[in-house]
N, C-alpha and C positions, 0 to 999 in steps of 0.2 A: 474410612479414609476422608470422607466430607466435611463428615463431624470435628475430626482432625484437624484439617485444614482450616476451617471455621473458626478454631478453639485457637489457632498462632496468627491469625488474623486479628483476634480478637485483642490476642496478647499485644502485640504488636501495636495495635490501635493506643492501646493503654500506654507503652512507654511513651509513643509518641505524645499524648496528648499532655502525658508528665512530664516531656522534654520544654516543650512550648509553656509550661505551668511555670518552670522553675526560673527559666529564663526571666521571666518576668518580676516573679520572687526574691531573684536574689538581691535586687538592685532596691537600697533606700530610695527613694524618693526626694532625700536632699541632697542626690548626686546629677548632675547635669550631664549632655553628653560630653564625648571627650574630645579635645581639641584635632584627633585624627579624623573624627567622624566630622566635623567640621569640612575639614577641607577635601574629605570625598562626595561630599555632598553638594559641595561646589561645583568640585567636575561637570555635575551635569551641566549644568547651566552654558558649559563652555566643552562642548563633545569633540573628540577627536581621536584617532588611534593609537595614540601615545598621552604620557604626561613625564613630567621632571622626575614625580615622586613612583609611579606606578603606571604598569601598562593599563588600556582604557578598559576593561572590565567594570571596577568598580565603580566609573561613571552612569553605565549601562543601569545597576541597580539602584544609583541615587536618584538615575529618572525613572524609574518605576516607581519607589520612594514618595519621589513629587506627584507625580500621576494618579496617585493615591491618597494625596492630600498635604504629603510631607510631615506627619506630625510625628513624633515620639514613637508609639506605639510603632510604625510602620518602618523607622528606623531601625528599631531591636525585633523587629520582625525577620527581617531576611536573613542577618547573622544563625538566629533562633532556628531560622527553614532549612538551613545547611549545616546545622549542627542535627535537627530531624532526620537528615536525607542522608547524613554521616551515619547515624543509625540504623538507617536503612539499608544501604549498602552493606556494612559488614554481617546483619541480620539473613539478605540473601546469597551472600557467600559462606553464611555455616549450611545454608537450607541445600546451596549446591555441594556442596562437602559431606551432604546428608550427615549433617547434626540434628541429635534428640532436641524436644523443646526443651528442656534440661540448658542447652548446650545455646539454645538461640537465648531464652533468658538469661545467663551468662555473662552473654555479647552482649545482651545489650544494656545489662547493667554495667555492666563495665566503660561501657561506651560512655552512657548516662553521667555516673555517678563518678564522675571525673573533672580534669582541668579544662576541658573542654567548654565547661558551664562558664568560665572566666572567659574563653576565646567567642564564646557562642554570646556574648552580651553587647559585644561591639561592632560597631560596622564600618568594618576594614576590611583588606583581601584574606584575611588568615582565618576566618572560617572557610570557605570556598576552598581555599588552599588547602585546608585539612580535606575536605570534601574531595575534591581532585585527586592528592594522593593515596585515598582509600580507593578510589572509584579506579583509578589507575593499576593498583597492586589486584584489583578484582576482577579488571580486563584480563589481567598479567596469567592469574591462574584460572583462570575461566578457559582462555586459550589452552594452556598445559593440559589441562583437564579433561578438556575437548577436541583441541586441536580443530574447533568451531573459525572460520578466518573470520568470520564477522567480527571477533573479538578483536583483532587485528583493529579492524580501521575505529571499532569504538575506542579503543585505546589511542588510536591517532587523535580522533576527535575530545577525549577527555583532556589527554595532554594540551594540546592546541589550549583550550578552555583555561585550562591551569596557569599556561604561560601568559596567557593574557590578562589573567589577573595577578599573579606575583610570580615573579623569574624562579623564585627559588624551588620552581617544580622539577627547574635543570638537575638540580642535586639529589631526585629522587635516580633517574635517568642514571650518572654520574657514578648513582651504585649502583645499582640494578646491572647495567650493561655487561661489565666486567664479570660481572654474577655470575651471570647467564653465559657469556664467552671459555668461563672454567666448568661448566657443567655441560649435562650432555643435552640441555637443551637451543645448544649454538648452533643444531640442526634447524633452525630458525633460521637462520642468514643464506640459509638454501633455497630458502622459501619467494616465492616472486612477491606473495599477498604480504609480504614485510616490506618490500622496496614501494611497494603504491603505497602501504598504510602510510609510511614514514612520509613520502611523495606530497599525499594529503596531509598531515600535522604541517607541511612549509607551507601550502597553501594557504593554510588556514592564518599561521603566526604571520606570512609577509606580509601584510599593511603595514603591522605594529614594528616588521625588521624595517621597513623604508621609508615609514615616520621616523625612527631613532638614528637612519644611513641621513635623512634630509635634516634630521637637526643636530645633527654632529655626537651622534650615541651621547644624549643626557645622563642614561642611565649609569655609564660610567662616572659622572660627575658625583654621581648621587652616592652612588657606591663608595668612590674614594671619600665624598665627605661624610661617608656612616661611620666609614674604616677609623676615618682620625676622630671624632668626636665623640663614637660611642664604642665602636667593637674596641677600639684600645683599651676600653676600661672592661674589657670582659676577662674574667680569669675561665681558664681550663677546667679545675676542678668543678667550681661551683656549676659549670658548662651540663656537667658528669652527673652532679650531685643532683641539682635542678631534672634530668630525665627522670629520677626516680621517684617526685612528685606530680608529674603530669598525669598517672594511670596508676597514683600507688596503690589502690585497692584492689586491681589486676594485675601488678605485679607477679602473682605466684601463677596467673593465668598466660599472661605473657613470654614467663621463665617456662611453663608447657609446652607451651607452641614453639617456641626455639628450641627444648630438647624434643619436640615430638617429630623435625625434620629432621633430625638423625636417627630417633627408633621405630618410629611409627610407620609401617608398609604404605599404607597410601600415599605419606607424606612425601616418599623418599622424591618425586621429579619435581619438589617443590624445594628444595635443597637451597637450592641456589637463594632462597630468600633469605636463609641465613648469613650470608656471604652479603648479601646487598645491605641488609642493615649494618652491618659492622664497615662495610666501605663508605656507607653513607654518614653515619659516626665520624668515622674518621678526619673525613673532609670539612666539616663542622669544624671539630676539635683542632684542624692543623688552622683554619681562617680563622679561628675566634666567635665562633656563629653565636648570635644569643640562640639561647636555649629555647626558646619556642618554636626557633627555625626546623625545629626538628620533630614538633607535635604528631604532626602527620604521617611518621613512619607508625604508631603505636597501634590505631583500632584493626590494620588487617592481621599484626599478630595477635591480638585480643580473638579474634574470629577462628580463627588458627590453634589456640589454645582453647578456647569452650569447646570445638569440636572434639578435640582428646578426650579433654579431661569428659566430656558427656559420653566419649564412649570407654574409658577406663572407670567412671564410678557409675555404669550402668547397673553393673553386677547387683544383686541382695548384697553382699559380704559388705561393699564400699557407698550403699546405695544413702547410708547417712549422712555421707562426707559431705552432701551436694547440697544441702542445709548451708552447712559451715561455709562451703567452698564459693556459695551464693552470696552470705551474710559481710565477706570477706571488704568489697566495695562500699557497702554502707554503712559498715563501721568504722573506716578509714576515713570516709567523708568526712564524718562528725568534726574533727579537727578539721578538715579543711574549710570545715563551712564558718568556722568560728573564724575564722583567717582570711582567706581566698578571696571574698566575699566582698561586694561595699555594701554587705548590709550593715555598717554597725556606723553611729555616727562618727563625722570628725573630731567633735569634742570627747566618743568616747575613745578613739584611738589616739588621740593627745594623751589623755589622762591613764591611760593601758598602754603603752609604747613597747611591754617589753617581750610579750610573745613576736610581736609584730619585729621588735630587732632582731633577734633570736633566729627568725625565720629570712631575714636575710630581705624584710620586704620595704624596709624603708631605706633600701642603699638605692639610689637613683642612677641615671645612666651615667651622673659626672663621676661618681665611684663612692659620693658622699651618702650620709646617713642623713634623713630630712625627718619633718615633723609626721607625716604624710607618704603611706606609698604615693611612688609616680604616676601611678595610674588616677587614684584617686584625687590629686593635686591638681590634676588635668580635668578633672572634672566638676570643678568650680569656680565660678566667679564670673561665668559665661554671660548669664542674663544680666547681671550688674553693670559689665561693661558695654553692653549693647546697650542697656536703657539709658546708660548715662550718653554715650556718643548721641545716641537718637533725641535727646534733648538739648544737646548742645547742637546739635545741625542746625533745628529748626529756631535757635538762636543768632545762625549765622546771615547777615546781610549779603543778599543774593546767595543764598544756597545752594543754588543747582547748580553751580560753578564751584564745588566745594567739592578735593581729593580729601579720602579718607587714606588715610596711609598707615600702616601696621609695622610693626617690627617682626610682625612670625606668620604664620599660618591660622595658629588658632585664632588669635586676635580678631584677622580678615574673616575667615569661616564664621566664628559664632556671629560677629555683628553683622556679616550676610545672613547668618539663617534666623537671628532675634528679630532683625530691624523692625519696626512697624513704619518706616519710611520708606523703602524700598532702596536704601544704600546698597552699594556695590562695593566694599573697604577691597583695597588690592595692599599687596607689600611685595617688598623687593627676595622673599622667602620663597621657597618651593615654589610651584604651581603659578602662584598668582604673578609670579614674575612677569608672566606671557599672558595675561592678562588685564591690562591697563586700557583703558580709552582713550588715546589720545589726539582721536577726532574732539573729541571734549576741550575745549579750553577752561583753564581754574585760573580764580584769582584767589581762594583761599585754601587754607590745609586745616583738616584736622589730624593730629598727629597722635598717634599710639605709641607709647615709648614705653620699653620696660625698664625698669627701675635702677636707676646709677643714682649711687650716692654724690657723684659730683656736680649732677645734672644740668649738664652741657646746653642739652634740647633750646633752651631759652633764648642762648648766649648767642648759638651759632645760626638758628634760624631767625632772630627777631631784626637783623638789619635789614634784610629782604621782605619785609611785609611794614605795613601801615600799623597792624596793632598785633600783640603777639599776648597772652595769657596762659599758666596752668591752670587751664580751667578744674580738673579734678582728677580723681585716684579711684584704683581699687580697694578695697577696704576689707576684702574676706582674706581674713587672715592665714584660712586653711588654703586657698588658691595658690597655684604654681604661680599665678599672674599679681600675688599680691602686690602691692605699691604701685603696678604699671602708672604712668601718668598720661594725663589725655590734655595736651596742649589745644590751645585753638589759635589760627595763625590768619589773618585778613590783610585785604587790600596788596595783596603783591606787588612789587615793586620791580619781580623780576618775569621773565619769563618760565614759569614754571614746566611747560610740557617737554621743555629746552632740556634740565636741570634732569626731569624724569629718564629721557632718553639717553643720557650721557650714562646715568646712574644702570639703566639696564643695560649697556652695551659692557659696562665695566666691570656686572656679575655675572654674564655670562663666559666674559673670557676667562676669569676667575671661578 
C-alpha cells in the first residue's frame, strides 16, 4: 500500500511539474503580456474591495506579483499555479471516488492536455475561476459522499473566494441549486450546517457587496457595457460549438461521466450533476455568454468519467482499451497545439491565415475577421509604446507636472508596467477612471490616441496649450494598437484638473 501510494505521488509530481513546463512553452517569446494582464497588475498598486472591471481578488495576486519582483516569469507564474492546483483537485476527487491509477492518469491528462493551457498563460481571474468551480463541485460531492459538514463551510469559503475574483461563480450556483432541489439530495435544506455555511460565504463576499452598494453597483455598468459591445456579437451555435473544443480529447471521457450518473450504482446520489451542467448551459446560451465563461463546468466531469471508465476497462477482456482511451487527449492536442497556441510567429500566421480562419480564431469580439487572433494582437506593441512615451516625458519642459492620458486600459497598464520613469499614465477607461491625482497640478498632456483617420487630437486640443505636436506612432503592424498616436501638448492655457474632473463626472453618469 506505501509502495502504492508513493508510486501516485510520484505520478502526480510528474504531471505537475509538466503543467508548469508547458505553460511556459507555449508562449513565443515575441509575444508581450496582454493588455488585460496590464491592468490587473495595476490594481495592486491601488487596493481595495472592489474595481469597475472585477471584484478585488486579482489585485491580491498582482501584489504578490510585485512582491516578487514583478517580472514576467512571476506574472505567468500564478495563472500556471491554478491551472497546477486545477489538477490537483480533480486528481483528489477520483482518489476519493476510489479511482485506479488508470483512472487518476486519465484525469489528469485530460486536465493537462487541454484549453486550459491557453487560460492557464494569462493573468486574469479566469484561471482561479476555473480553480473555484472545480474545488467547488468537489466540496459539492465530497459532502454527498460523506455527508462530512466540514465540506459544507469549505464550500462556503471556496465560493466566497470564487466571487471575489469573478461573479460568474454565480452561474455555477444558478445550476447546481435547482439540481439539487429536484433530487433527493434537497434533504440538504434540512440541514442547520447549510444555513451557517451559506451565513459564512455572506460574511465573507460583504466588503466586495458594500463596496459595489457605496459606489452605485459598477459592476452593473460593466455588465451592460459588455452586453452592447461584445456579448451582442456572440452567436449561440458557435457558443455550442466552441464547448466542444475546450476538453476535445476528453470528450469521450466526459460523455462517460454524464452517462455513468445514470448507470453507474455509486454514481446514482450524484445525479443531480447532470441536471446542473445542462441548467448551467442553458443560462449561458439564453445571455449570449462567451464560450469560456463556461470552462469551469468541464474538469470535475473529466474526474467523473476517468473513475468509470478505470473501473469498466479494469477487466483482462477491456484492459487494452486504457492505451487507446489514454492516448485519446494527446493526439487531439496535436492540432490544437498547431492553432491554440502563440507559439508560432505573427508573420508566420500573416502568411498561414487560413487554418487560423477556418477555425474561427481570427473573428474578433467586433464580429470581424482581422490579420491576427485577438488575443495575440493584444499582445504587442506594449514595449514600443512605453519606450516611446518615456522618451518623449523626459523631453517635456517641467515634467513632473505632465498627465499622461490614454484612451483604453492597455495603453495606461503597459506604460505603467514598461516605464523606466516611474509614470503613472491614467485614462478615462475601466479601472483607471478612479484613479487620477488630482492633488497633482499639470500644465502638460501627453496624449495616447488610437488611431482616427480624421485625426481630430490636434485640432481640438491645441488652442488650450502653448505648443501642441504629434510627436509619434505605433509602428507594429501586427499590434491591436497599431497607428495609435502619441501627441505632446505644453504650457496650458487652461485649467486642466478642472477639464479632468468634469470629464469623470460625465463617465460615470454614463
Amino acid at each position: 500500500m506505501k509502495q502504492l501510494f508513493q508510486q501516485r505521488n510520484l505520478v502526480l509530481i510528474g504531471f505537475i511539474v509538466l503543467k508548469f513546463f508547458l505553460q511556459y512553452f507555449l508562449i513565443s517569446p515575441e509575444y508581450e503580456l496582454h493588455r488585460d494582464e496590464f491592468l490587473h497588475l495595476d490594481q495592486a498598486h491601488h487596493p481595495a474591495w472592489g474595481y469597475r472591471s472585477v471584484p478585488p481578488l486579482s489585485s491580491v495576486f498582482s501584489g504578490l506579483i510585485f512582491l516578487l519582483g514583478g517580472s514576467v516569469f512571476w506574472v505567468k507564474f500564478f495563472p500556471a499555479l491554478f491551472g497546477a492546483l486545477t489538477l490537483l483537485v480533480v486528481w483528489k476527487c477520483i482518489e476519493q471516488l476510489k479511482g485506479n491509477l488508470f483512472a487518476l492518469c486519465l484525469g489528469a491528462t485530460g486536465v493537462l492536455i487541454s484549453a486550459l493551457l491557453r487560460v492557464n498563460m494569462l493573468h486574469q481571474p479566469n484561471s482561479f475561476d476555473v480553480l473555484c468551480w472545480t474545488s467547488l463541485y468537489f466540496m459539492i460531492i465530497s459532502y454527498v459522499n460523506t455527508e462530512n459538514r466540514k465540506w459544507l463551510y469549505y464550500a462556503a469559503i471556496i465560493f466566497a473566494l470564487g466571487f471575489l475574483n469573478k461573479y460568474n461563480i454565480i452561474f455555477l450556483l444558478a445550476g447546481i441549486f435547482p439540481a439539487i432541489l429536484l433530487s433527493k439530495e434537497r434533504k440538504l435544506l434540512w440541514k442547520r450546517d447549510f444555513y451557517f455555511s451559506v451565513f459564512l460565504g455572506l460574511i465573507l463576499i460583504f466588503p466586495n457587496l458594500l463596496w459595489q452598494y457605496e459606489n452605485d453597483f459598477p459592476v452593473f455598468a460593466h455588465m451592460k457595457e459588455l452586453a452592447e459591445t461584445q456579448l451582442v456579437n456572440v452567436n449561440r451555435l458557435d457558443f455550442l460549438k466552441d464547448q466542444m473544443l475546450f476538453f476535445t480529447g476528453s470528450m469521450f471521457t466526459i460523455a462517460a461521466g454524464l452517462i455513468a450518473l445514470h448507470i453507474f450504482q455509486p454514481y446514482r446520489k450524484f445525479r443531480f450533476l447532470f441536471w446542473s451542467m445542462l441548467f448551467t448551459l442553458s443560462i449561458f446560451i439564453v445571455l449570449k455568454a462567451k464560450a469560456y465563461y463556461a470552462i469551469g463546468l468541464y474538469p470535475i466531469y473529466i474526474a467523473l468519467g476517468a473513475v468509470y471508465l478505470g473501473n469498466l476497462l479494469s477487466t483482462n477482456r477491456l484492459k487494452y482499451l486504457q492505451t487507446i482511451v489514454l492516448a485519446l487527449p494527446i493526439l487531439f492536442f496535436i492540432p490544437l497545439y498547431k492553432l491554440a497556441f502563440p507559439n508560432k510567429s505573427p508573420e508566420y500566421i500573416v502568411q498561414n491565415p487560413k487554418r487560423y480562419e477556418e477555425s474561427g480564431q481570427l473573428r474578433w469580439e467586433d464580429g470581424k475577421n482581422h490579420a491576427l487572433p485577438q488575443d495575440y494582437a493584444d499582445m504587442q506593441g506594449w514595449k514600443e509604446l512605453a519606450r516611446k512615451t518615456d522618451s518623449l516625458y523626459s523631453l517635456v519642459p517641467d515634467a513632473e507636472h505632465t498627465l499622461v492620458l490614454c484612451d483604453n486600459y492597455g495603453q495606461a497598464g503597459a506604460i505603467n508596467y514598461y516605464t523606466k520613469r516611474g509614470l503613472r499614465a491614467v485614462s478615462f477607461n475601466a479601472d483607471y477612471l478612479y484613479w487620477f491625482d488630482l492633488e497633482q497640478s499639470y500644465s502638460n498632456l501627453i496624449r495616447i490616441k488610437e488611431f482616427d483617420e480624421i485625426e481630430t487630437e490636434l485640432k481640438t486640443s491645441s488652442p488650450y496649450f502653448n505648443k501642441s505636436s504629434l510627436a509619434d506612432s505605433i509602428t507594429n503592424r501586427y499590434a491591436r494598437e497599431y497607428r495609435t498616436r502619441i501627441y505632446v501638448f505644453s504650457g496650458a492655457k487652461i485649467d486642466i484638473n478642472k477639464r479632468i474632473n468634469r470629464e469623470i463626472e460625465r463617465v460615470k453618469k454614463h
